[in-house]
N, CA, C and O of each residue as an XYZ file, in Angstrom:
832
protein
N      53.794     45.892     64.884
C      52.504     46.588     64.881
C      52.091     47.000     66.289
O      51.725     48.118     66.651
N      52.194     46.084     66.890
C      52.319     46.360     68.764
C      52.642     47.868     69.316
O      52.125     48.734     70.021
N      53.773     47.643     68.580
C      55.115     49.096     69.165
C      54.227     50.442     68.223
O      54.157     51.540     68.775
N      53.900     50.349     67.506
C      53.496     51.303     66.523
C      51.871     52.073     67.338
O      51.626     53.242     67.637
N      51.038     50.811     67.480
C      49.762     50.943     68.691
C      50.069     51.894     69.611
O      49.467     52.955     69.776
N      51.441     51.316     70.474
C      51.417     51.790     71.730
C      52.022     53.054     71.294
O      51.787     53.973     72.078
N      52.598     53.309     70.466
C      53.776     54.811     69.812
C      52.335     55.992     69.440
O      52.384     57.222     69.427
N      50.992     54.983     69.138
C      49.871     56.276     68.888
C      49.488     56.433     69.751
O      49.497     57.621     70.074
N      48.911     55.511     70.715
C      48.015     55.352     72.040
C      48.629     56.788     72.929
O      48.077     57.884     73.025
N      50.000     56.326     73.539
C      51.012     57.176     74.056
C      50.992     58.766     73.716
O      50.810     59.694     74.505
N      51.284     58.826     72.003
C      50.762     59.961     71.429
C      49.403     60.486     71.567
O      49.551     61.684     71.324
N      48.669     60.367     71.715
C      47.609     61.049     71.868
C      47.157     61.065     73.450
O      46.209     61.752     73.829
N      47.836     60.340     74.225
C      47.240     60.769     75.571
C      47.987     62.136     76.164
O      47.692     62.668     77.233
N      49.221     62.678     75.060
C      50.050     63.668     75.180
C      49.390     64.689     74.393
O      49.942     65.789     74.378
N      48.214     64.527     73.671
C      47.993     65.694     72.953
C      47.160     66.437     73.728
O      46.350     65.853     74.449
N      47.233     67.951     73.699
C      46.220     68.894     74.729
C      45.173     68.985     73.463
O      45.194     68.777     72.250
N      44.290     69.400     74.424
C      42.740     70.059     73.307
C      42.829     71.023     72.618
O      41.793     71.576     72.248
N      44.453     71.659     72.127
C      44.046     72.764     71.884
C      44.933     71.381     70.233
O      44.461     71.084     69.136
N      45.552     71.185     70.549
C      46.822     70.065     69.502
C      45.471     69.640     68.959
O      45.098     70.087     67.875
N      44.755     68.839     69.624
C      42.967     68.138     69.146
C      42.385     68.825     68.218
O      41.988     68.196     67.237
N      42.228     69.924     68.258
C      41.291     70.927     67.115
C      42.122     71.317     66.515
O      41.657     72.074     65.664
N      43.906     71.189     66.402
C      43.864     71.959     65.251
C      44.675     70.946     64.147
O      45.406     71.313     63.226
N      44.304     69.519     64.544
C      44.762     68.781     63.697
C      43.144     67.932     63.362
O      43.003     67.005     62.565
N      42.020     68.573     64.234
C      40.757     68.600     63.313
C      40.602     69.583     62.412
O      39.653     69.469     61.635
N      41.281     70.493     62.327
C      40.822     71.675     61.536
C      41.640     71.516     60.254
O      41.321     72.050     59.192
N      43.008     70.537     60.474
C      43.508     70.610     59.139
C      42.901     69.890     58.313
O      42.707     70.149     57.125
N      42.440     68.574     59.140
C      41.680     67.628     58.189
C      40.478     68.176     57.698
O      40.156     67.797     56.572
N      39.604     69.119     58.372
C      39.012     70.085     57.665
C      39.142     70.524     56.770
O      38.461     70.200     55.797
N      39.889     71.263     56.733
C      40.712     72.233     55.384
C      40.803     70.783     54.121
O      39.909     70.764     53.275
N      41.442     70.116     54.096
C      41.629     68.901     53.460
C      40.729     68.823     52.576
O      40.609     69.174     51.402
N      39.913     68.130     53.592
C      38.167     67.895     53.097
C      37.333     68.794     52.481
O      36.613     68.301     51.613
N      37.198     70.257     52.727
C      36.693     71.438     52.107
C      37.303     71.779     50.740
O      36.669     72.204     49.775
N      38.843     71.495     50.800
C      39.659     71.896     49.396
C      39.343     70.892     48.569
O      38.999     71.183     47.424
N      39.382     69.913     48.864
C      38.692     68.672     48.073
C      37.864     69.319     47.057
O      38.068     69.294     45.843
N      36.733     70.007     47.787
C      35.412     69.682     47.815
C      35.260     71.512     47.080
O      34.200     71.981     46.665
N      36.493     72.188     47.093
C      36.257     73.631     46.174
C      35.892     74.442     47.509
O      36.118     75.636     47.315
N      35.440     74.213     48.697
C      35.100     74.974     49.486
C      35.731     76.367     50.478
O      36.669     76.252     51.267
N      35.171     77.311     50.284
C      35.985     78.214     50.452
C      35.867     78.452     52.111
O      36.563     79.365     52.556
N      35.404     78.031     52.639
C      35.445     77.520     54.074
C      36.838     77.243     54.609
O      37.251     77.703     55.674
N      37.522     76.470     53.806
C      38.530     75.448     54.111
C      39.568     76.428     54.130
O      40.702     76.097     54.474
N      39.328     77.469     53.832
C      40.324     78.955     54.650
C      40.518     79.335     55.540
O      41.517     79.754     56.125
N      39.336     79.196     55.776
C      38.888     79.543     57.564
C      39.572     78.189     58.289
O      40.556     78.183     59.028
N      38.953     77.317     57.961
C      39.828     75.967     58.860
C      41.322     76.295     58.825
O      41.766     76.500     59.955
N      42.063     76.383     58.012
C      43.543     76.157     57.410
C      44.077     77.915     58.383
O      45.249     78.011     58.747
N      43.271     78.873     58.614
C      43.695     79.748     59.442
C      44.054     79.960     60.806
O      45.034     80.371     61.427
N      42.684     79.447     61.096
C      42.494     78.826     62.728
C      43.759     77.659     63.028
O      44.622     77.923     63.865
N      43.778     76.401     62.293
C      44.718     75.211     62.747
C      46.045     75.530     62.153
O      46.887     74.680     62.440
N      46.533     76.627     61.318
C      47.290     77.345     61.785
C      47.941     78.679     62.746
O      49.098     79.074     62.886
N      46.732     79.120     63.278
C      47.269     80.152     64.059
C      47.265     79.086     65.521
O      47.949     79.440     66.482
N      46.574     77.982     65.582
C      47.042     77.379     66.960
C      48.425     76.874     67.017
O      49.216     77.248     67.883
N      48.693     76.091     66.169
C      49.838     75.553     65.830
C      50.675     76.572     65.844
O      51.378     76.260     66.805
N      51.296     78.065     65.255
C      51.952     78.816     65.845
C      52.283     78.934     66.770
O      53.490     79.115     66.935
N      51.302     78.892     67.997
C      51.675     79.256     69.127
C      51.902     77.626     70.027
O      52.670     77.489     70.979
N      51.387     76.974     69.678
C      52.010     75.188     70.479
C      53.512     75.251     69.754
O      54.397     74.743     70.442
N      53.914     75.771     68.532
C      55.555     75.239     68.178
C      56.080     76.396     68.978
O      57.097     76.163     69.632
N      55.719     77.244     69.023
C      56.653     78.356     69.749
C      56.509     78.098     71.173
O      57.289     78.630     71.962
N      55.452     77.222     71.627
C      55.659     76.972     73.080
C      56.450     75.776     73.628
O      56.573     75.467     74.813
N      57.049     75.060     72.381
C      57.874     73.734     72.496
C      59.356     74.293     71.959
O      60.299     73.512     71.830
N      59.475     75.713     71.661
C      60.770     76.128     70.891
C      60.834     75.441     69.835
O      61.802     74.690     69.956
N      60.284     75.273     68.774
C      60.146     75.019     67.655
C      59.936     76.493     67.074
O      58.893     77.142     67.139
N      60.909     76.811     66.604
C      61.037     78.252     65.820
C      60.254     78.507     64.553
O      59.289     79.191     64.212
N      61.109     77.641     64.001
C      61.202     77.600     62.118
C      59.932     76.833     62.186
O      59.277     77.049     61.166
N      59.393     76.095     62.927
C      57.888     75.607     62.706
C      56.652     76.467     62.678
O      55.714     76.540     61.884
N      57.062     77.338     64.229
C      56.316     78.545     63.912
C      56.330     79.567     63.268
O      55.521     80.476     63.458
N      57.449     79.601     62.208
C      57.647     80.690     61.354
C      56.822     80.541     60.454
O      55.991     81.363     60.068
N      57.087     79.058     59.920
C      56.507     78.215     58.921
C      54.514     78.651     59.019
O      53.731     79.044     58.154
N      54.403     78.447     59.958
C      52.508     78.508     60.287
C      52.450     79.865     60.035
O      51.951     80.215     58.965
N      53.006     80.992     61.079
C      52.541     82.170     60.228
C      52.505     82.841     58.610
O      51.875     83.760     58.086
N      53.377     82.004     58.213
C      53.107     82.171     56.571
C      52.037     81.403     55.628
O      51.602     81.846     54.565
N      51.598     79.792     56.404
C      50.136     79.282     55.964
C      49.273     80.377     56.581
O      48.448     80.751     55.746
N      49.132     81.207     58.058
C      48.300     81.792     57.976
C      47.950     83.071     57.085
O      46.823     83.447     56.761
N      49.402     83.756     56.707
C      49.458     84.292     55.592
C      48.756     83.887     54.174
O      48.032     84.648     53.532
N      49.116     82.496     53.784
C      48.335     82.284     52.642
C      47.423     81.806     52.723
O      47.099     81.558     51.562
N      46.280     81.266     53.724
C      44.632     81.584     54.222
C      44.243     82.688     54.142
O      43.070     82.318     54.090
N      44.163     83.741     54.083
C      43.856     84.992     53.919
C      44.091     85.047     52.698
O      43.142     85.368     51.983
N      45.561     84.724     51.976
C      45.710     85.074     50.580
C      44.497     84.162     49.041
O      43.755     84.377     48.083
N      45.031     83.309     49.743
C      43.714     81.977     49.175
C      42.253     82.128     49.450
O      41.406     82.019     48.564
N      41.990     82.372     50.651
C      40.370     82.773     50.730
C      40.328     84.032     49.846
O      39.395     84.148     49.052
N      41.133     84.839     49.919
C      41.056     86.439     48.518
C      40.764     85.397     47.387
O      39.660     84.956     47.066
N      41.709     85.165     46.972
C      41.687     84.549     45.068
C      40.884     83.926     45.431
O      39.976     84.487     44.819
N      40.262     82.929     46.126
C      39.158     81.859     45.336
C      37.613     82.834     45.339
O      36.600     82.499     44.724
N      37.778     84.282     46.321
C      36.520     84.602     46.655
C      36.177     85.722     45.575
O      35.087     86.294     45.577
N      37.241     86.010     44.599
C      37.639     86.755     43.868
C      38.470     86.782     42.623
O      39.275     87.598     42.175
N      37.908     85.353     42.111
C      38.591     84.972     40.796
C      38.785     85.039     39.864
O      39.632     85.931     39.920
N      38.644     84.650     38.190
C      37.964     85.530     37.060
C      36.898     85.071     36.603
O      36.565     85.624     35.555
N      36.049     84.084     37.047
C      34.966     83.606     36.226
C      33.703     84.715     37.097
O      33.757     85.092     38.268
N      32.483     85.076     35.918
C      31.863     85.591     36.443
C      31.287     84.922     37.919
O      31.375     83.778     38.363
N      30.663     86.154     38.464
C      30.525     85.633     40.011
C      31.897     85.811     41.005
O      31.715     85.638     42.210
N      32.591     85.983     40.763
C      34.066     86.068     41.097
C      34.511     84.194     41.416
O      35.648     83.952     41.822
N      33.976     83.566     41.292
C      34.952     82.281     41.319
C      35.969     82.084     40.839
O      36.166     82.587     39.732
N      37.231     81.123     41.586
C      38.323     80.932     40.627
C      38.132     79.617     40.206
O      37.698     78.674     40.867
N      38.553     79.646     38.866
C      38.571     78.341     37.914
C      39.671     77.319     38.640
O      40.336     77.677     39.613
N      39.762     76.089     38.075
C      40.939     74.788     38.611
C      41.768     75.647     36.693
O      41.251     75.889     35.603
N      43.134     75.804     37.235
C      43.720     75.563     35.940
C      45.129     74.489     36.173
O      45.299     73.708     37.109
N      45.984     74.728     35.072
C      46.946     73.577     34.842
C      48.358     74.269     34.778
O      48.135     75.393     34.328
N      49.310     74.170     34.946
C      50.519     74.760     34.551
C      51.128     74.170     33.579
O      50.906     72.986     33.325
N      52.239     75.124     32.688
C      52.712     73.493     31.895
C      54.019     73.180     32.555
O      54.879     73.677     33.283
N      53.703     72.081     31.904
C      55.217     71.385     32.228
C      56.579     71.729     32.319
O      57.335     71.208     33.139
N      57.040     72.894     31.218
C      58.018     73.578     31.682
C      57.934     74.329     33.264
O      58.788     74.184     34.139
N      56.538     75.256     33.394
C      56.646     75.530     34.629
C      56.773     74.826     35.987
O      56.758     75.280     37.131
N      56.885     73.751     35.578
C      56.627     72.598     36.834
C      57.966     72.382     36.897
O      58.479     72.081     37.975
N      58.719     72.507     35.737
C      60.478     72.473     35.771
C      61.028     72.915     36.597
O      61.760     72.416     37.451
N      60.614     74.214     36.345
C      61.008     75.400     36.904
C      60.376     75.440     38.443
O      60.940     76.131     39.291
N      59.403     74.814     38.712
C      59.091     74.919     40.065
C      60.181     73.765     41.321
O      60.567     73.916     42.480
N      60.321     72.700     40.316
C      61.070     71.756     40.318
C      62.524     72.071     41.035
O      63.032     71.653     42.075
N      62.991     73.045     39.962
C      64.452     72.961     40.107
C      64.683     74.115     41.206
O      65.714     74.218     41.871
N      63.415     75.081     41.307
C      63.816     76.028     42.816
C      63.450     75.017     44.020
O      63.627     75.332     45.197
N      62.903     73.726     43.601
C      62.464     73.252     45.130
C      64.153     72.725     45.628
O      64.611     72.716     46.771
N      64.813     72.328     44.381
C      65.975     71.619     44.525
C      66.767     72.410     44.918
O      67.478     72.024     45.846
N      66.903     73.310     44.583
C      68.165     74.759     44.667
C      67.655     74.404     45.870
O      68.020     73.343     46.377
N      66.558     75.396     46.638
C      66.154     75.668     47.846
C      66.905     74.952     49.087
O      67.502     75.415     50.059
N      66.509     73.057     48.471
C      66.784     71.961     49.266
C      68.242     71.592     49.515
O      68.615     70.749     50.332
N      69.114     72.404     48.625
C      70.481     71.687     48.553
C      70.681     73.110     49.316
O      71.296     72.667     50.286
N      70.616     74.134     49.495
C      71.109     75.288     50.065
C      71.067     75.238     51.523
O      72.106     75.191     52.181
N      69.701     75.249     52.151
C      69.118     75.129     53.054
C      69.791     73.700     53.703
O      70.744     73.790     54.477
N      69.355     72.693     53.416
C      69.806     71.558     53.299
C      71.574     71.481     53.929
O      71.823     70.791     54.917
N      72.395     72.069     53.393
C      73.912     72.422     53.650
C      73.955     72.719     55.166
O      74.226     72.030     56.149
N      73.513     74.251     54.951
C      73.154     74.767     55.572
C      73.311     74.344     57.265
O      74.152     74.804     58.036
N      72.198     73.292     57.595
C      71.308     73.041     58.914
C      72.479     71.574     58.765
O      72.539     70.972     59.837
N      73.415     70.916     57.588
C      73.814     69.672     57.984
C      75.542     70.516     58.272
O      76.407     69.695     58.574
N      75.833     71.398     58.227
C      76.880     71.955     58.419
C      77.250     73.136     59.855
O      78.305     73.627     60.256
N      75.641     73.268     60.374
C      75.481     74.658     61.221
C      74.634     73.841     62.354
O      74.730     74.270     63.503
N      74.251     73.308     62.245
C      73.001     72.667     63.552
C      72.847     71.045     63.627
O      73.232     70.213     62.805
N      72.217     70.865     64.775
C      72.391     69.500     64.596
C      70.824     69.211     64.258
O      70.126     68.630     65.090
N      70.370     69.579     63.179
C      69.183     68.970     62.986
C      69.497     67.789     62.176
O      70.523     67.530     61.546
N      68.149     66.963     62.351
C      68.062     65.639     61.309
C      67.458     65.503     60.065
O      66.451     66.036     59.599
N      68.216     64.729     59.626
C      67.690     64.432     58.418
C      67.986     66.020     57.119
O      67.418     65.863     56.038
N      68.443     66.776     57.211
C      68.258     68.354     57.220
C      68.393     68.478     55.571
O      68.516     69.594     55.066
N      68.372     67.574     54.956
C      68.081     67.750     53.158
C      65.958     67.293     53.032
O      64.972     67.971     52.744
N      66.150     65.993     53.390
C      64.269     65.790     54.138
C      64.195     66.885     54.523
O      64.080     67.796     53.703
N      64.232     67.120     55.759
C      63.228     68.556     55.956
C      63.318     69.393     55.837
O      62.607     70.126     56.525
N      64.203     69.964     54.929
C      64.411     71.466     53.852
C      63.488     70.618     52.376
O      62.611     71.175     51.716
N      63.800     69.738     52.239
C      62.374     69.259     51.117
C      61.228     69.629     50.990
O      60.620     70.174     50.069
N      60.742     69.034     52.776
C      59.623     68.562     52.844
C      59.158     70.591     53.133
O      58.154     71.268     52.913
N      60.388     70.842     53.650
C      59.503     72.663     54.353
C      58.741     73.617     53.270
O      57.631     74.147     53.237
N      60.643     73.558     51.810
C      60.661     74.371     50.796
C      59.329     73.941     49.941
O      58.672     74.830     49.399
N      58.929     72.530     49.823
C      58.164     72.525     48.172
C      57.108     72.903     49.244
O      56.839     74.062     48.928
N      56.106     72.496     50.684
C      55.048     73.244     51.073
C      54.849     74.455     51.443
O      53.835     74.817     52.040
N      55.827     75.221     51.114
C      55.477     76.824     50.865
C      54.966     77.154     49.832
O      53.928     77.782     49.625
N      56.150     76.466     48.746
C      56.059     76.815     47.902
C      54.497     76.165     47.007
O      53.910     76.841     46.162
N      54.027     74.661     47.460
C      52.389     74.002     46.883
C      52.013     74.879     47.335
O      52.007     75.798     46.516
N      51.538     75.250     48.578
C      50.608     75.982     49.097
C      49.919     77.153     47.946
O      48.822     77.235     47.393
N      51.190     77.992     47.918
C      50.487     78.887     46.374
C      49.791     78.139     45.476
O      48.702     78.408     44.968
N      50.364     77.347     45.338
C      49.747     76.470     44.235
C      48.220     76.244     44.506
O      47.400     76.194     43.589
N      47.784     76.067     46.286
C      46.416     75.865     46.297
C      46.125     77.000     46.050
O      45.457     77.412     45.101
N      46.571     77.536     46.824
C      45.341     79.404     46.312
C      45.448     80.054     45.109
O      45.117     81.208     44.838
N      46.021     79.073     44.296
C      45.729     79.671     42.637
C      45.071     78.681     42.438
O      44.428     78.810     41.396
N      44.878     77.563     43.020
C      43.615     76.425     42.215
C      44.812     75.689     40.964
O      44.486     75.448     39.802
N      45.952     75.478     41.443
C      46.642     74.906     40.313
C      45.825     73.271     40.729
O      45.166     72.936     41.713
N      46.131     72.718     39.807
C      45.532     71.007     39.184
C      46.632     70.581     40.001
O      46.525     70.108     41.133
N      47.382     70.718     39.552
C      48.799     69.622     39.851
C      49.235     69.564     41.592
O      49.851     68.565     41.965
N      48.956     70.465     42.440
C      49.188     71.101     43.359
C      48.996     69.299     44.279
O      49.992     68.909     44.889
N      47.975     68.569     44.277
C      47.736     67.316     44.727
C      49.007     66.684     44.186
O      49.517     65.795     44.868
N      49.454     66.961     43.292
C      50.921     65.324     42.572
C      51.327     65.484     43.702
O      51.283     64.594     44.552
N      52.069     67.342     44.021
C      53.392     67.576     44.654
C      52.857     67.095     46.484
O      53.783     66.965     47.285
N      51.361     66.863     47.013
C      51.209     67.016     48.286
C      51.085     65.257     48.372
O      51.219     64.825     49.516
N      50.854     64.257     47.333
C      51.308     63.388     47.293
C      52.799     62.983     47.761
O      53.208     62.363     48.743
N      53.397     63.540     46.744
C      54.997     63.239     47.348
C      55.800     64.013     48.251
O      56.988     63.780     48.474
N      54.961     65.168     48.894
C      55.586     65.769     50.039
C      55.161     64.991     51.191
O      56.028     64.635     51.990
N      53.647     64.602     51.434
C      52.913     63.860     52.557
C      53.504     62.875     52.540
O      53.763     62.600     53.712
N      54.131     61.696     51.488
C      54.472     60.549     51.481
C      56.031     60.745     52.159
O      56.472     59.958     52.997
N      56.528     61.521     51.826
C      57.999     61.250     52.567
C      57.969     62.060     53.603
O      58.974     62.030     54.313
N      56.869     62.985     53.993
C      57.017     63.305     55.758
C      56.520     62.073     56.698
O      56.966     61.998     57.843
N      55.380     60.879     56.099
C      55.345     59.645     56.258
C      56.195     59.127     57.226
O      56.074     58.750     58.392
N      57.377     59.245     56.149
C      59.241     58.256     56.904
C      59.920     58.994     57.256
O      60.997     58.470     57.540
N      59.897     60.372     57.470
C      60.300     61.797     58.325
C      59.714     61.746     59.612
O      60.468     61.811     60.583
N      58.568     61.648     59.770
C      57.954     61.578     60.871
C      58.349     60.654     62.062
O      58.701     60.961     63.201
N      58.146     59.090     61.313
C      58.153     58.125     61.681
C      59.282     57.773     62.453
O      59.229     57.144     63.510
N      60.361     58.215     61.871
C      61.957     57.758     61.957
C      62.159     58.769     63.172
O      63.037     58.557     64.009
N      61.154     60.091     63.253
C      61.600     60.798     64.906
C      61.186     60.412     65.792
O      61.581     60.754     66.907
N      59.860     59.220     65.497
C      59.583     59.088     66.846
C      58.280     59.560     66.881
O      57.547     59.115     67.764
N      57.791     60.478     65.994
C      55.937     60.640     65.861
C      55.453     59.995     65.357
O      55.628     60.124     64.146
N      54.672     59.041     65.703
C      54.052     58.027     65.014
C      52.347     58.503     64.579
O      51.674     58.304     63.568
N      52.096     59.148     65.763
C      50.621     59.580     65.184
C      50.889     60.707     64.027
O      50.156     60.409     63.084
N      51.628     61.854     63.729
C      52.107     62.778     63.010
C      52.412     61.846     61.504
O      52.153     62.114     60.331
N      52.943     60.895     62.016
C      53.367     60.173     60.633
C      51.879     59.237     59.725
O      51.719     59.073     58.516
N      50.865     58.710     61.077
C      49.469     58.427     60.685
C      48.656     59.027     59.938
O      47.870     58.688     59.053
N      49.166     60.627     60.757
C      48.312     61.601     60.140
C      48.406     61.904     58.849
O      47.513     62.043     58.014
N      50.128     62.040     58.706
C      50.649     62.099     56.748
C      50.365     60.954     55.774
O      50.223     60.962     54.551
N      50.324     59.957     56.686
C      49.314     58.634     55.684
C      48.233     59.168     55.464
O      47.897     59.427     54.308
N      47.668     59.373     56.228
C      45.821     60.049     56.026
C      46.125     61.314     54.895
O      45.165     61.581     54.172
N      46.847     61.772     54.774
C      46.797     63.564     53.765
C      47.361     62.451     52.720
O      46.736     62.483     51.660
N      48.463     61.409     52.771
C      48.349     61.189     51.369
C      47.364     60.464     50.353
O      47.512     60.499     49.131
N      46.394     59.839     50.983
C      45.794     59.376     50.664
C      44.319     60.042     50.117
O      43.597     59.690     49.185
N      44.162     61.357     51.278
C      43.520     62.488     50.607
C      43.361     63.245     49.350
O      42.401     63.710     48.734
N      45.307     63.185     49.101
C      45.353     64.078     48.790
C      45.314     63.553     47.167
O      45.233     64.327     46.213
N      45.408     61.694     47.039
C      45.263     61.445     45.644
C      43.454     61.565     45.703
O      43.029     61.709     44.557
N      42.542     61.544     46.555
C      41.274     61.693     45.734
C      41.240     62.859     45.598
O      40.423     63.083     44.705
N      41.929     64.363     46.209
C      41.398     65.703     45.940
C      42.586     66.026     44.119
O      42.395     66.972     43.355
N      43.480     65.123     43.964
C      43.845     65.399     42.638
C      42.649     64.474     41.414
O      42.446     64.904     40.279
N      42.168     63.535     41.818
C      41.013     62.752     40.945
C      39.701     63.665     40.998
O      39.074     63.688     39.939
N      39.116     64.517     42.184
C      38.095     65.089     42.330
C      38.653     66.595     41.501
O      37.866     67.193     40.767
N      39.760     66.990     41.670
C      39.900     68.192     40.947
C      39.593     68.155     39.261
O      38.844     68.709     38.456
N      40.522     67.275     39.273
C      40.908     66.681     37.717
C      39.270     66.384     37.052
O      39.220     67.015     35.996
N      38.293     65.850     37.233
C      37.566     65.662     37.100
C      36.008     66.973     36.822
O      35.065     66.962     36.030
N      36.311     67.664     37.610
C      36.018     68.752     37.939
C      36.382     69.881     36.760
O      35.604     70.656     36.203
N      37.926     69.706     36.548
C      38.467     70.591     35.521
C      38.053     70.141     34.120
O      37.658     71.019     33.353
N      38.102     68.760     33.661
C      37.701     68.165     32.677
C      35.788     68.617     32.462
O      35.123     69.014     31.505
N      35.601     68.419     33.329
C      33.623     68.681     33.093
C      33.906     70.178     32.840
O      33.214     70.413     31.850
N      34.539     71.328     33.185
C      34.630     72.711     32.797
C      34.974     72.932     31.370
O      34.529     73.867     30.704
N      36.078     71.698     30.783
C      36.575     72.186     30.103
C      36.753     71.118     28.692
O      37.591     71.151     27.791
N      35.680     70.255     28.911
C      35.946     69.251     27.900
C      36.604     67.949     28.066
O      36.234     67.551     29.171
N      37.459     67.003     27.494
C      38.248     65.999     27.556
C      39.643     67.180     26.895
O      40.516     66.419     26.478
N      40.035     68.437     26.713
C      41.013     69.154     26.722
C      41.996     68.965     27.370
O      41.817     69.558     28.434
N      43.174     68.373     27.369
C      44.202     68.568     28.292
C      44.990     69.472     27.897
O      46.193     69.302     28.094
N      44.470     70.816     27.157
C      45.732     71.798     27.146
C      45.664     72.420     28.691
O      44.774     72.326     29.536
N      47.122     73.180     28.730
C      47.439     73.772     30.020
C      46.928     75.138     29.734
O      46.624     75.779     28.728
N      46.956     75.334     31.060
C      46.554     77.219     31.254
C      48.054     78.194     31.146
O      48.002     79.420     31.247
């Protein structure tokens, strides 16, 4: 526990003010999506357009590729929720079914075994099936928030939980704190959704 202290302490006397706000702004975003808030666009834009430019200033490529496409879907997500189908333009919480979750399933896998090959055959990255996992299914949730899917919390459960021991195992210990903190978020924003969807819609568990 000692080593772990000093692995955050250390970490954060390395973080600049700009790293500071935009890992306040995600927990922002977090907290606002929770909460239905369409704010939490604006956060999730900003603490990604900083983060773009800190991975591209550490040569982190594919990290910053990665952010300009959340900032892509902040813009896309603040559209749909500000412009949904319920009168007023709100968007509703809906459900997918289960076949589609198959199917979301088995492209995360394709994705992961391709990619995955890929970076363990061409580069010396680590871990390179983990973090073609952890990259492919948060592109791919992300849609999932800006359609207001229900389920979108299972998958940020088990993406946050194994960037957790991704993190950890490189050597970021506060990064890996931080994915404790989103998973733990991220089961009350699936109980606050769920809950939310049920008062809209009855004790109904059909899918949309």
């Amino acid at each position: 526990m000692d080593a772990i202290a000093a692995s955050v302490i250390a970490a954060l006397k390395l973080m600049s003010g700009w790293e500071v706000l935009a890992v306040a702004l995600a927990i922002a975003y977090l907290l606002l999506a929770i909460r239905e808030n369409i704010l939490c666009w604006l956060c999730a834009f900003a603490s990604t357009a900083i983060y773009t430019v800190l991975f591209w200033n550490v040569s982190l490529l594919m990290e910053s590729a990665l952010n300009v496409y959340y900032m892509a879907m902040a813009v896309y997500g603040w559209y749909q929720w500000q412009h949904g189908s319920l009168p007023g333009g709100s968007l509703p919480i809906t459900r997918w079914r289960w076949s589609t979750h198959s199917g979301v399933c088995l492209l995360i896998a394709a994705l992961t075994l391709v990619s995955g090959f890929f970076l363990a055959n061409h580069s010396s990255a680590a871990w390179p099936y983990v973090d073609s996992f952890t990259t492919w299914s948060s592109v791919i949730v992300t849609f999932m928030v800006a359609r207001k899917v229900l389920e979108n919390w299972l998958y940020w459960i088990v993406i946050d939980s194994v960037s957790v021991v991704l993190y950890f195992e490189r050597g970021l210990a506060l990064t890996s704190l931080l994915m404790a903190g989103y998973t733990v978020m991220a089961i009350v924003g699936y109980i606050t959704w769920r809950r939310h969807w049920q008062g809209e819609n009855g004790h109904d568990l059909a899918v949309a």
